[in-house]
N, CA and C atoms as an extended XYZ file, in Angstrom:
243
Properties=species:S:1:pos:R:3:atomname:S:1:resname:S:1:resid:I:1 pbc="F F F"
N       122.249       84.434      145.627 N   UNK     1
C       121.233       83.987      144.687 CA  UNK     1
C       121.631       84.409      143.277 C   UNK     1
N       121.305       83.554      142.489 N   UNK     2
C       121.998       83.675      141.416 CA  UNK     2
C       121.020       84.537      140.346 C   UNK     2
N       121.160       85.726      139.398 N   UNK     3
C       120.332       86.170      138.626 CA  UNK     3
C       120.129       85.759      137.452 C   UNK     3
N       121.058       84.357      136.631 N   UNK     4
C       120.746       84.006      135.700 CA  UNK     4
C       119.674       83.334      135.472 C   UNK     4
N       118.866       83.694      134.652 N   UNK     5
C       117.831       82.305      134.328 CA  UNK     5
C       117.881       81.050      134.032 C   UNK     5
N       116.719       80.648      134.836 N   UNK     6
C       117.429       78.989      134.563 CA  UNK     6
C       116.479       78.791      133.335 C   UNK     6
N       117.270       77.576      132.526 N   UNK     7
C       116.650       77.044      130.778 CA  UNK     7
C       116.368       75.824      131.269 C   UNK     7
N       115.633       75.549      130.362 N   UNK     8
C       114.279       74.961      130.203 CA  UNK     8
C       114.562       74.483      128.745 C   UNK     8
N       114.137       72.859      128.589 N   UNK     9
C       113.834       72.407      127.190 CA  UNK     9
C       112.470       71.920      127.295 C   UNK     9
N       112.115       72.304      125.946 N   UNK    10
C       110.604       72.279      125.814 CA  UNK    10
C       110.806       70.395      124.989 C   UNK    10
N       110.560       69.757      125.144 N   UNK    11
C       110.302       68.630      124.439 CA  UNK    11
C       108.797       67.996      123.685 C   UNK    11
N       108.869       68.716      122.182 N   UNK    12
C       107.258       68.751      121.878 CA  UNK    12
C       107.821       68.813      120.404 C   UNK    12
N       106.258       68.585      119.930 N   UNK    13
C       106.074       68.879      118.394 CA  UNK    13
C       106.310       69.922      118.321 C   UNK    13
N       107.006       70.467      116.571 N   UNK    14
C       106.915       71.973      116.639 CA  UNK    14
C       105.983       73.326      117.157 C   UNK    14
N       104.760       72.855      116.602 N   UNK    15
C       103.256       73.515      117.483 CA  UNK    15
C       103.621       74.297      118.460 C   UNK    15
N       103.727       72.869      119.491 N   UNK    16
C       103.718       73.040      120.504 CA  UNK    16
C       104.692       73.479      121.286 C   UNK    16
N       106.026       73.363      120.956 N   UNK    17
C       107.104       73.713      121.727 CA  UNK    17
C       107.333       75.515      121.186 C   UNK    17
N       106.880       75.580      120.220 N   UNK    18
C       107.053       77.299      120.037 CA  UNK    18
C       106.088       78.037      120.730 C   UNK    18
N       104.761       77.609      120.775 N   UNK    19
C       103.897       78.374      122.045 CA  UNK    19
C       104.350       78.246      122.798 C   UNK    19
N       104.996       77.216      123.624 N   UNK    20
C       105.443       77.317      125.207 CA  UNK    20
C       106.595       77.805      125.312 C   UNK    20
N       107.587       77.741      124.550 N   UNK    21
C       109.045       78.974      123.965 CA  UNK    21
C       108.234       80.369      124.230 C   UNK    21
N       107.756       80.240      124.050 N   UNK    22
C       107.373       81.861      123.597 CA  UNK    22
C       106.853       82.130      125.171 C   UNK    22
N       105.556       81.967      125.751 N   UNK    23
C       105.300       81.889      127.163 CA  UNK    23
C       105.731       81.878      128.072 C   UNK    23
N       106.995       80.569      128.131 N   UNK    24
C       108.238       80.648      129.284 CA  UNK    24
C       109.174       81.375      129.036 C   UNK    24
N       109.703       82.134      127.871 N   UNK    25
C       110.627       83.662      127.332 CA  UNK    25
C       110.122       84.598      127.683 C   UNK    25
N       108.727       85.329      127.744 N   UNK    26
C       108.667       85.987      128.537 CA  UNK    26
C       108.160       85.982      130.065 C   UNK    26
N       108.304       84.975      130.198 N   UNK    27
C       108.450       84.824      131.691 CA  UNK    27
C       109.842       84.580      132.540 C   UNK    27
N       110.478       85.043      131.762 N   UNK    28
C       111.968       85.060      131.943 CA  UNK    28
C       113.246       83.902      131.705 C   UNK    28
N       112.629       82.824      131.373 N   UNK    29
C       112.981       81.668      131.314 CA  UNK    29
C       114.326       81.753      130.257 C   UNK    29
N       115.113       80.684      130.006 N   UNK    30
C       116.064       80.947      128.961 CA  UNK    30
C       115.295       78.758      128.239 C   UNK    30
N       114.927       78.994      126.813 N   UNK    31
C       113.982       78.240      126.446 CA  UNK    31
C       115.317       77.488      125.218 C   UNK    31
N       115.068       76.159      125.619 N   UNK    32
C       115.909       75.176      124.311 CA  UNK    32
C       114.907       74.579      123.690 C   UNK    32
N       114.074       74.104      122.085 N   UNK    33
C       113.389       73.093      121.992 CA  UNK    33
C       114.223       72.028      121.221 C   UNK    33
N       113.111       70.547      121.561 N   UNK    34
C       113.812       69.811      120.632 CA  UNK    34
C       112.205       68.812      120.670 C   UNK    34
N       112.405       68.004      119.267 N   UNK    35
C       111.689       67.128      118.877 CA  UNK    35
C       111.630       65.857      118.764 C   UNK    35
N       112.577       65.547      119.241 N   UNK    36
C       113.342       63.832      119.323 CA  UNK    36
C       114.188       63.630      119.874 C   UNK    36
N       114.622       62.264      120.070 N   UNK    37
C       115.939       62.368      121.044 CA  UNK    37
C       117.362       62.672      120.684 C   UNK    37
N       117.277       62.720      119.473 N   UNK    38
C       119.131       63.120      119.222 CA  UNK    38
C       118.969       65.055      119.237 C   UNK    38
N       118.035       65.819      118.752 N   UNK    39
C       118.022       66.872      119.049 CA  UNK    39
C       117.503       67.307      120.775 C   UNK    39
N       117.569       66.432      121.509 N   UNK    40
C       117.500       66.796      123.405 CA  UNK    40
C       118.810       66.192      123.396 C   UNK    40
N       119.678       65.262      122.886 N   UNK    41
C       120.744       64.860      122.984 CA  UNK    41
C       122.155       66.701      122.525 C   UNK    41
N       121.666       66.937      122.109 N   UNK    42
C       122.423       67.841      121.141 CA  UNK    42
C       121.961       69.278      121.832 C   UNK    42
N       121.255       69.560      122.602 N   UNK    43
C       120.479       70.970      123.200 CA  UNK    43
C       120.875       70.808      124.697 C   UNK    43
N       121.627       69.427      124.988 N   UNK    44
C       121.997       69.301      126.883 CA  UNK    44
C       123.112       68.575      127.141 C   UNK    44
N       123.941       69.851      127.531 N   UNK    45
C       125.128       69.474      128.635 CA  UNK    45
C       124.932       68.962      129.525 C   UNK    45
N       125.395       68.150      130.414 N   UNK    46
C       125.418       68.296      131.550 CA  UNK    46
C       125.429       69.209      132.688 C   UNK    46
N       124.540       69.434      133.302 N   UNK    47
C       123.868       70.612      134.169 CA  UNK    47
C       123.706       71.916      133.451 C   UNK    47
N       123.553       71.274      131.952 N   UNK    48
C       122.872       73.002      131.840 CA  UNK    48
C       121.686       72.964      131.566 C   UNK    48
N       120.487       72.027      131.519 N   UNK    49
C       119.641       72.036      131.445 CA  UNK    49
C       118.550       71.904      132.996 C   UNK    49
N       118.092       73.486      133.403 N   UNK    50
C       117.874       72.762      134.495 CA  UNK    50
C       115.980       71.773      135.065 C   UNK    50
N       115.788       72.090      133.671 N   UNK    51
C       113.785       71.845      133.846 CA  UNK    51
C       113.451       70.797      132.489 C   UNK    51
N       113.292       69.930      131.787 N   UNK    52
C       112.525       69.090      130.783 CA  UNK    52
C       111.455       69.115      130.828 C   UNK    52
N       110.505       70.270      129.946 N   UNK    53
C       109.641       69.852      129.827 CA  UNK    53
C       108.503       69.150      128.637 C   UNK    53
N       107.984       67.645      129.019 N   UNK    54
C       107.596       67.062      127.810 CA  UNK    54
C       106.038       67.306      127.605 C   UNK    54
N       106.153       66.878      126.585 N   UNK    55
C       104.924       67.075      125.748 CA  UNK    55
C       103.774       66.167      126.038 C   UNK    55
N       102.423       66.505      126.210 N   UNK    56
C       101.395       65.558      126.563 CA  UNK    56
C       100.040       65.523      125.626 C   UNK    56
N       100.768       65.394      124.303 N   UNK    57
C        99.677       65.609      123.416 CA  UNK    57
C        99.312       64.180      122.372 C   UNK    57
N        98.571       63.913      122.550 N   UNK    58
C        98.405       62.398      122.297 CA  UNK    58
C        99.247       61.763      120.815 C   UNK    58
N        99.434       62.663      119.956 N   UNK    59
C       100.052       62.028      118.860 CA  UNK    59
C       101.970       61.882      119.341 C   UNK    59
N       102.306       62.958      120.422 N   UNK    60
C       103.633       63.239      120.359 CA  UNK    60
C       103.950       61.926      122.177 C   UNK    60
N       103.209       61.752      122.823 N   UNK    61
C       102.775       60.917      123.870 CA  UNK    61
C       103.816       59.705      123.934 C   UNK    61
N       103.868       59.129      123.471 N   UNK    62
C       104.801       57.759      123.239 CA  UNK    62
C       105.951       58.149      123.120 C   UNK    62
N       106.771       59.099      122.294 N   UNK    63
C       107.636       59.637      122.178 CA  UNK    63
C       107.853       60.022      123.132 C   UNK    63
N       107.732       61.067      124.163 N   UNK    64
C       108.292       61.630      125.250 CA  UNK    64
C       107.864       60.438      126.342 C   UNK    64
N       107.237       59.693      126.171 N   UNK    65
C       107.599       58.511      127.191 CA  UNK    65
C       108.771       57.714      127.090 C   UNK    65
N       109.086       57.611      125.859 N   UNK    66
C       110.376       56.655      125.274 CA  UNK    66
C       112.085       58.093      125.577 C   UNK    66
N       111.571       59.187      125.298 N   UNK    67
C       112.657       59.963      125.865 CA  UNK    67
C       112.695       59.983      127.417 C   UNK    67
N       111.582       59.890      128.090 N   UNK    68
C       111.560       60.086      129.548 CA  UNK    68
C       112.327       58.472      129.956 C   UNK    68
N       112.115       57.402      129.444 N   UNK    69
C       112.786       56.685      129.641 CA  UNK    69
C       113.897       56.143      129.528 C   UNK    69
N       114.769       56.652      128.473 N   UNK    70
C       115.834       56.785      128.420 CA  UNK    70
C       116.591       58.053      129.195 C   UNK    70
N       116.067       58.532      129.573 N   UNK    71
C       116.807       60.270      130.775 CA  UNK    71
C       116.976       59.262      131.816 C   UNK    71
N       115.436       58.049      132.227 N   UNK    72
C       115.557       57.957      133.351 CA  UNK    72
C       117.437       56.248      133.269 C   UNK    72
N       117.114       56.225      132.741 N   UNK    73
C       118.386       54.575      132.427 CA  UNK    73
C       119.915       55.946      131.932 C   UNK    73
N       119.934       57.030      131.652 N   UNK    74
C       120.808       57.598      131.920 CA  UNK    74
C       121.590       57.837      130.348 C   UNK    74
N       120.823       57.549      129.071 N   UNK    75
C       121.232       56.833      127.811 CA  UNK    75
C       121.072       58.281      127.459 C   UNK    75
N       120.502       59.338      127.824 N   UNK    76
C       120.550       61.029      126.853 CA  UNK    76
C       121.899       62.186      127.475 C   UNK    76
N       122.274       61.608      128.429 N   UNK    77
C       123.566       62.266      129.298 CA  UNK    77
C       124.726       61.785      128.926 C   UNK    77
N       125.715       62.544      128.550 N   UNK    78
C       126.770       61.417      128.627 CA  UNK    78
C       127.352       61.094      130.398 C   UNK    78
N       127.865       60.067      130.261 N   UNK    79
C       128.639       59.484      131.430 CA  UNK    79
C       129.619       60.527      132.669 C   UNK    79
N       129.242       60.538      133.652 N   UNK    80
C       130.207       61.557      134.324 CA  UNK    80
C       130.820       60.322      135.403 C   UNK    80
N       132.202       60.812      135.639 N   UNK    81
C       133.322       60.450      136.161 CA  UNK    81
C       133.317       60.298      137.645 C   UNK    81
């Protein structure tokens, strides 16, 4: 079993992604945020991100639907071999 923590990107408005940074850090977590898609583009390797979590706050809402949909068509990863 492995003792590193697994990271976590917070995908939110600033607000919001620094309260939950802060919450899942000390809960041991290792915490990335980002606010759009070229900064979740720029915060994730391939398999080093192991949790996304988005934002459900009605102004930021559309946005993390439009990132969740592009994770899901494969357009925020680059290409593996």
């Amino acid at each position: 079993m492995s003792t590193t923590p697994a990271t976590l990107l917070v995908f939110a408005e600033q607000d919001t992604s620094d309260t939950l940074a802060v919450e899942l850090t000390l809960d041991g977590y290792q915490v990335r945020r980002a606010s759009d898609a070229s900064a979740l583009r720029a915060r994730c390797a391939p398999g080093d991100v192991q949790l996304i979590v988005l934002s459900a706050t009605a102004d930021h809402q559309a946005v993390s639907l439009d990132v969740l949909h592009a994770l899901r068509a494969g357009e925020l990863a680059p290409q593996v071999d």
